[in-house]
N, C-alpha and C positions, 0 to 999 in steps of 0.2 A: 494453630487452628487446623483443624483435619478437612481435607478438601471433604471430605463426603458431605461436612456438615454445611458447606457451603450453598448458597441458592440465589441464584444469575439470573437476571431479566434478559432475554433477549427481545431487541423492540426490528423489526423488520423481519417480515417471514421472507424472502423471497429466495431462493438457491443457497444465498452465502450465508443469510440469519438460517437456515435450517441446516447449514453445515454446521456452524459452529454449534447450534443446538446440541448436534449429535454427539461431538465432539465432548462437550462438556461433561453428557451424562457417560460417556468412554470412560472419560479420568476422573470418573467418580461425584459431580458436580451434579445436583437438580438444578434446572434446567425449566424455564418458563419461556414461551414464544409468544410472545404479542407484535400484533399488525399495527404497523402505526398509525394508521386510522384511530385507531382505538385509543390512543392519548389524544385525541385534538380534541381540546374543550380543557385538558387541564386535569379531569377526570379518571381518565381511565386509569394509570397509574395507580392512584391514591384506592378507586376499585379496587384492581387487583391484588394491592397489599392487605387491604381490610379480608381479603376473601383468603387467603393464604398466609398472612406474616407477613413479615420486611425481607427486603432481599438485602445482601451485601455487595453487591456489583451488578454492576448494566454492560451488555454486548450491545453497542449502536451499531445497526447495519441497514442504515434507511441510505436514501439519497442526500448527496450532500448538501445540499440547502437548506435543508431542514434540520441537522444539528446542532445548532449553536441552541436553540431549544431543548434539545434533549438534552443539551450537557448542563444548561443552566436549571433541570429538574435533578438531573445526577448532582449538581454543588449544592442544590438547597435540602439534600437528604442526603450527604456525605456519601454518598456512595461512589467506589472507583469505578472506571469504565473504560474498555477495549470499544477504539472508535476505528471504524476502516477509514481505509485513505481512499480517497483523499481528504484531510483535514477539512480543508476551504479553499476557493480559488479566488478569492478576493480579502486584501491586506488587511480591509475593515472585520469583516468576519471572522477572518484568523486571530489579529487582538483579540477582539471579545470572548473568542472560544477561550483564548490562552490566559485571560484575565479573569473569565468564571472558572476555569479550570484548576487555578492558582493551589488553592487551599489541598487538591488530589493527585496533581501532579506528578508525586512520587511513586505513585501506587497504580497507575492508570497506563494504559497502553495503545498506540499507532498502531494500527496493520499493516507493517511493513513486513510482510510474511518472508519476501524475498532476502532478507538480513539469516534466515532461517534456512537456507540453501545451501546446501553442503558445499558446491562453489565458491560461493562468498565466504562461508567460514574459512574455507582453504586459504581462500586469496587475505582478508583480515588476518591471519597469522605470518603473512611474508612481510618481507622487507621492501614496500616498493617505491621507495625513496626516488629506484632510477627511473618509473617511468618518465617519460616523456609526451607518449600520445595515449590516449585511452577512448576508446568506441563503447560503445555499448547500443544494441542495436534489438529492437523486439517489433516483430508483423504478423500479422492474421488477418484473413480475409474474417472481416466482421459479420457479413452474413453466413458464415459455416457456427457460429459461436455455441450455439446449444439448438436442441430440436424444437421446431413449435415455437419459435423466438424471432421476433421481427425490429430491426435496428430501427426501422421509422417508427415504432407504439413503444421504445425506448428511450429510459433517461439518456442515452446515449448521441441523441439526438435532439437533445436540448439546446438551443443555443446559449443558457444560460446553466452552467453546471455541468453540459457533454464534451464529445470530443474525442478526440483520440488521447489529446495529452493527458486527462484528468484520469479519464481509464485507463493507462497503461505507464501510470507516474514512478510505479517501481525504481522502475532503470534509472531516475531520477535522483533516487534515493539511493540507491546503490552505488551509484559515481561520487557522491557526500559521504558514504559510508566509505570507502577506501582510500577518498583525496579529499579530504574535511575543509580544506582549502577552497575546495572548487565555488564560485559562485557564476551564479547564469550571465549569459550576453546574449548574444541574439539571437530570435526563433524566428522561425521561417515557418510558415504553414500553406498546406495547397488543402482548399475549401472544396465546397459543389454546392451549385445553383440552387437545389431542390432543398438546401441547411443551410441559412445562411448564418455566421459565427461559429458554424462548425469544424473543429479541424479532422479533417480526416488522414494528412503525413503531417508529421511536425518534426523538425530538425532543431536540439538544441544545443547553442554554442556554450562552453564552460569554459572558465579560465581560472586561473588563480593557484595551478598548481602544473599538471600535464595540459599541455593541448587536448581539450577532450572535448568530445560530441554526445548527444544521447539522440537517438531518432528512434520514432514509433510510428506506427501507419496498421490504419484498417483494410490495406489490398493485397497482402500480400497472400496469392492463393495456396503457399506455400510455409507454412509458420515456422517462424524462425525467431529465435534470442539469444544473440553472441553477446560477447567479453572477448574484446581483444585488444590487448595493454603491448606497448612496444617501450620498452628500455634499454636501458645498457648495459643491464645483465639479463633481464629478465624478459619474456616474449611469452604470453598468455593469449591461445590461444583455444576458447569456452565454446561448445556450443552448447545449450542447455536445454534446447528439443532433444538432438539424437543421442544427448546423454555422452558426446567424445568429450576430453578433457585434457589437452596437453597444452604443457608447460615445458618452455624451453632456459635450462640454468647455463649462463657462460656458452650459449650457442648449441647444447646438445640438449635435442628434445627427447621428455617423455612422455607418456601415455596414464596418466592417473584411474586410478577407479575411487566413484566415488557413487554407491548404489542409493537411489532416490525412490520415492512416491512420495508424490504430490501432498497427499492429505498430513502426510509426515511433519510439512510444515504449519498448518495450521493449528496439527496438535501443540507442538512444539510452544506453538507462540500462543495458544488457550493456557498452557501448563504454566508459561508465564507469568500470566494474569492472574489465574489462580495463586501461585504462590503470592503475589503483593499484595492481592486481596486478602490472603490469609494471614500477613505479615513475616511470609518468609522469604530467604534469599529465593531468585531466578536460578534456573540449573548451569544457565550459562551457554544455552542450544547455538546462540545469536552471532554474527559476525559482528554485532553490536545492538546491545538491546533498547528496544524501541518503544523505553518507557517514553509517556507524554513528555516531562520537562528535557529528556534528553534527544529525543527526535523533532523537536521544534524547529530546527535549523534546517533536517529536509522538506516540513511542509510549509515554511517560507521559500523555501527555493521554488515546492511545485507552485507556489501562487504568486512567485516572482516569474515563470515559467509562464505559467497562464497569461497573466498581465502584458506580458512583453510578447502576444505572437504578434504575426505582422501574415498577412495572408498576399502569397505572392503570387498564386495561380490557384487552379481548379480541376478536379478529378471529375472524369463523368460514369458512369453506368447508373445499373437502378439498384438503390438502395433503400 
């Protein structure tokens, strides 16, 4: 099937549904944006098909609590669907998503855009049998995030769906994607008075392959996201702000180039979706591709993640 004949619901307008919007009609895809206001009653959907045709896939890009809905509208009209991460952050909800999902599962895709990272692809082509420790480490001060954007009139401070862990579960997925072994232990999180359930640093412990950690935090007034892997051959060490990238073989380091934009990956991983919507192969962009039935094992981890913080202290300023 020819992407152009293709036509994609996107349900959430807000920054990332109006990305991928753009994105779609780029690689040839129409492209429809609905607010999800507009489905609550059951209606709007069925609206908009009557007023335009049938779509062949859905972009879900609402808040996470409210898709297990959407996806159970996507399985009763076969349609596949690119769902951002985080999945769910609770085991109950994740079944269900993954039980209405069952029937599309092939064809359907995670936002695990970071699998799409020219870093991680690098690193998913090594041998890294020897690491032994693995970090993985991402900060931003949350109030610099976008202009005109206030983290208190944000999902983000929910105490039910926010966080720092849910919003920045990447690094999550990305220690699953290179050590498939790893399963979570213990989370540490430092809260504030004014959120309560809210994590604002979270540290989490991994085991089951390297010693590895993943920590994320909204303070950091300096933004930062390393990868730093220590082995017995091999000494990885990532940053993926300032774009350096050396990798050290047998003790003697280099200097990789490896040229990025951002929107690169989003496309990368729409073009995705489009192909298995259309029923053809993925081009293969992925350090591991992030259909639904095949990335279920990271968004168990992030809601093994979630489940298991433990709040040990508290961060102050005004947020």
């Amino acid at each position: 099937m020819a992407l152009k004949s293709l036509r994609i619901l996107v349900i959430g307008n807000g920054s990332i549904g109006r990305r991928h919007q753009g994105n779609l009609v780029t690689l040839g895809a129409r492209a429809e944006l609905l607010p999800y206001r507009a489905l609550q009653g059951g209606a709007g959907l069925a609206q908009l098909e009557a007023a335009g045709g049938r779509f062949d896939g859905v972009v879900i890009a609402t808040a996470t609590q409210i898709r297990t809905e959407i996806v159970a509208l996507c399985a009763q009209r076969g349609l596949p669907f690119y769902v951002e991460k985080p999945l769910a952050y609770r085991a109950a909800d994740l079944a269900e998503i993954a039980r209405l999902a069952a029937p599309l599962a092939d064809r359907s895709l995670i936002g695990f855009m970071m699998r799409y990272h020219p870093a991680m692809k690098h690193l998913a082509g090594l041998n890294l049998s020897d690491i032994y420790h693995a970090d993985f480490a991402i900060g931003h001060d949350v109030r610099q995030w976008r202009q005109n954007w206030r983290f208190a009139d944000s999902y983000s401070a929910r105490p039910e769906g926010g966080g720092v862990l849910l919003d920045l579960c990447h690094e999550i997925d990305m220690a699953q994607v290179l050590f498939p072994g790893l399963k979570v232990g213990r989370v540490e999180s430092l809260g504030h008075a004014a959120y309560p359930g809210v994590d604002f640093a979270t540290r989490v412990g991994m085991a089951g392959g390297p010693v590895a950690s993943v920590t994320m935090d909204y303070l950091s007034p300096t933004s930062l996201r390393r990868i730093f892997l220590r082995g017995q051959r091999h000494t990885v060490d990532f940053d993926l702000i300032a774009g350096h990238y050396r990798l050290a073989t047998g003790g003697v380091w280099a200097d990789l180039e490896m040229p990025f934009e951002r929107n690169d990956m989003f496309l990368a991983a729409m073009a995705d979706f489009l192909a298995l919507v259309a029923g053809n192969e993925p081009k293969g962009q992925a350090a591991a591709l992030p259909r639904f039935d095949l990335a279920l094992g990271s968004a168990a981890g992030i809601v093994a993640a979630y489940e298991a913080r433990q709040f040990v202290g508290q961060v102050e300023g005004d947020y």
